[in-house]
N, C-alpha and C positions, 0 to 999 in steps of 0.2 A: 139229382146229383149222380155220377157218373161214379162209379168203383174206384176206391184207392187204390192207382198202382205207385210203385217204387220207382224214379227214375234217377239216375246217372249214380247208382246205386247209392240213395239216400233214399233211407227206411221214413214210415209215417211216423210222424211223432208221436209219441205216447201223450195222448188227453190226461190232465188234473185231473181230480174229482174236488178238488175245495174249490168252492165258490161258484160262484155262476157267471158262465163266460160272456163277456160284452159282445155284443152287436154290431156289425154297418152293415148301414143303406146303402144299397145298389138300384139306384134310379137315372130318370131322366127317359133318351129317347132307345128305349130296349123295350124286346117284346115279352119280358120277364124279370119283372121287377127283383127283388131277394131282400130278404132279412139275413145276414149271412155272421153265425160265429168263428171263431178260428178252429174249433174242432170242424167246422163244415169246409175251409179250407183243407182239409186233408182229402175233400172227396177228387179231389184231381191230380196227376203227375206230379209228384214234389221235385223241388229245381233248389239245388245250392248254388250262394254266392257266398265265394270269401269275397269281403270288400276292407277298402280302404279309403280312407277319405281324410276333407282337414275341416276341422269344426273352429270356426272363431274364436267359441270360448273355451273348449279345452283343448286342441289342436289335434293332433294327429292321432286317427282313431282303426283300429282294424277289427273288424266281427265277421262272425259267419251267422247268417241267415239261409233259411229254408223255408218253402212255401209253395204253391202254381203260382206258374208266369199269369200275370195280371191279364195278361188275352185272352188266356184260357177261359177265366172265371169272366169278361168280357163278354168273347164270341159266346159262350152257353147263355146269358143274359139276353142274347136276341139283342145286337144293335139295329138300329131302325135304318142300314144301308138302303140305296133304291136300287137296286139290281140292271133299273135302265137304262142308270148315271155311270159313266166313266169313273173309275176312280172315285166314287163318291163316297167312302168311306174317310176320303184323306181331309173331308170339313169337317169330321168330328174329334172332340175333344173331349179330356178325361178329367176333371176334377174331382181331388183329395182332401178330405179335410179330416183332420183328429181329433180328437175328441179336446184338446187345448189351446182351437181357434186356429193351431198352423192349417196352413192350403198352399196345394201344390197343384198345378196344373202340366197338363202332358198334351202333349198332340198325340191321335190316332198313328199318325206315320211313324213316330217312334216307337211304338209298338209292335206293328206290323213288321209281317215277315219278308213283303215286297219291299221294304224300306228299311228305316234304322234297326229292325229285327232287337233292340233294346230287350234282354232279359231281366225287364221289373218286376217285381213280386208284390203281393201282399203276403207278405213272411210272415208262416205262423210261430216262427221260432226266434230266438236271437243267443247267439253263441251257447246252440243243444239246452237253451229253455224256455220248455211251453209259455207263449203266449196269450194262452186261453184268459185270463183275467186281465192282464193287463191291452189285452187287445190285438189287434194284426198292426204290423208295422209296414208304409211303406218302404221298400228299397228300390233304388235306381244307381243299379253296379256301375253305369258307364260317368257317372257324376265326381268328379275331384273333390267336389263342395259337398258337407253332408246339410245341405238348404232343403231338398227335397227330399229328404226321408222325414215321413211322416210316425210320431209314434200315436198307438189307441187309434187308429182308422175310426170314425163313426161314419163317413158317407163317400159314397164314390159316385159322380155323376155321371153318364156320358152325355154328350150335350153335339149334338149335330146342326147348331142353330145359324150356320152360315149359307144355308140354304139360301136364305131370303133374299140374297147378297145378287144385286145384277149381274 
């Protein structure tokens, strides 16, 4: 893992010491699988988003989360691109799942900086408190709908399996 820096001047979060902080899996098609806790999210650029959103069941919600952009923690994972394909990064997909059965799925292009440059996180914080126990949260700022925020991450896929496709 790569040195905590500070970025857009948001400091790393201060790690808990009570309890022992949950896990996700970072698999699929990477050349670097991960066990990864939210304290291990602090080893790369931290990114704020204030967001706002509308939740069905209690409606209109606003937070501030902190975290690495979800590509960061991505691109270090080694995705399985072919270097000799055009654009072959743009068939892979990211699947989210929490530790509470929600799943969220993302395309690679929304991610990506040639494309929808989307600033998603796995947020180790939610409004300045550590989520070391209860987990990384995902966020996806550019979303009106809070459907796609994932809370307790356990597993993030990447999944390139559109290869096969004529």
């Amino acid at each position: 893992m790569r040195e905590v820096v500070a970025h857009e001047s948001v400091p790393p979060t201060v790690r808990t010491a009570a309890g022992p902080a949950t896990e996700l899996d970072l698999t699929g098609d990477v050349a670097h699988p991960a066990r990864l806790t939210v304290p291990d999210l602090h080893a790369w650029p931290q990114h704020a988003a204030q967001v706002a959103f509308e939740c069905n069941t209690s409606g209109s919600r606003q937070h501030r989360f902190t975290g690495p952009l979800l590509l960061d923690v991505l691109m270090d994972a080694g995705p399985a691109f072919d270097p000799a394909r055009r654009k072959d990064r743009l068939r892979f997909l990211v699947a989210v799942r929490g530790a509470d059965g929600h799943r969220a799925l993302l395309s690679w292009a929304e991610i990506d900086p040639d494309f929808g440059r989307a600033p998603v996180l796995p947020a180790a914080t939610f409004d300045d408190t550590p989520l070391d126990r209860a987990g990384a949260q995902l966020v996806v700022p550019q979303d009106r709908c809070g459907a796609r925020y994932i809370s307790g991450i356990e597993a993030i896929r990447v999944d390139g399996g559109y290869a096969a496709w004529p």
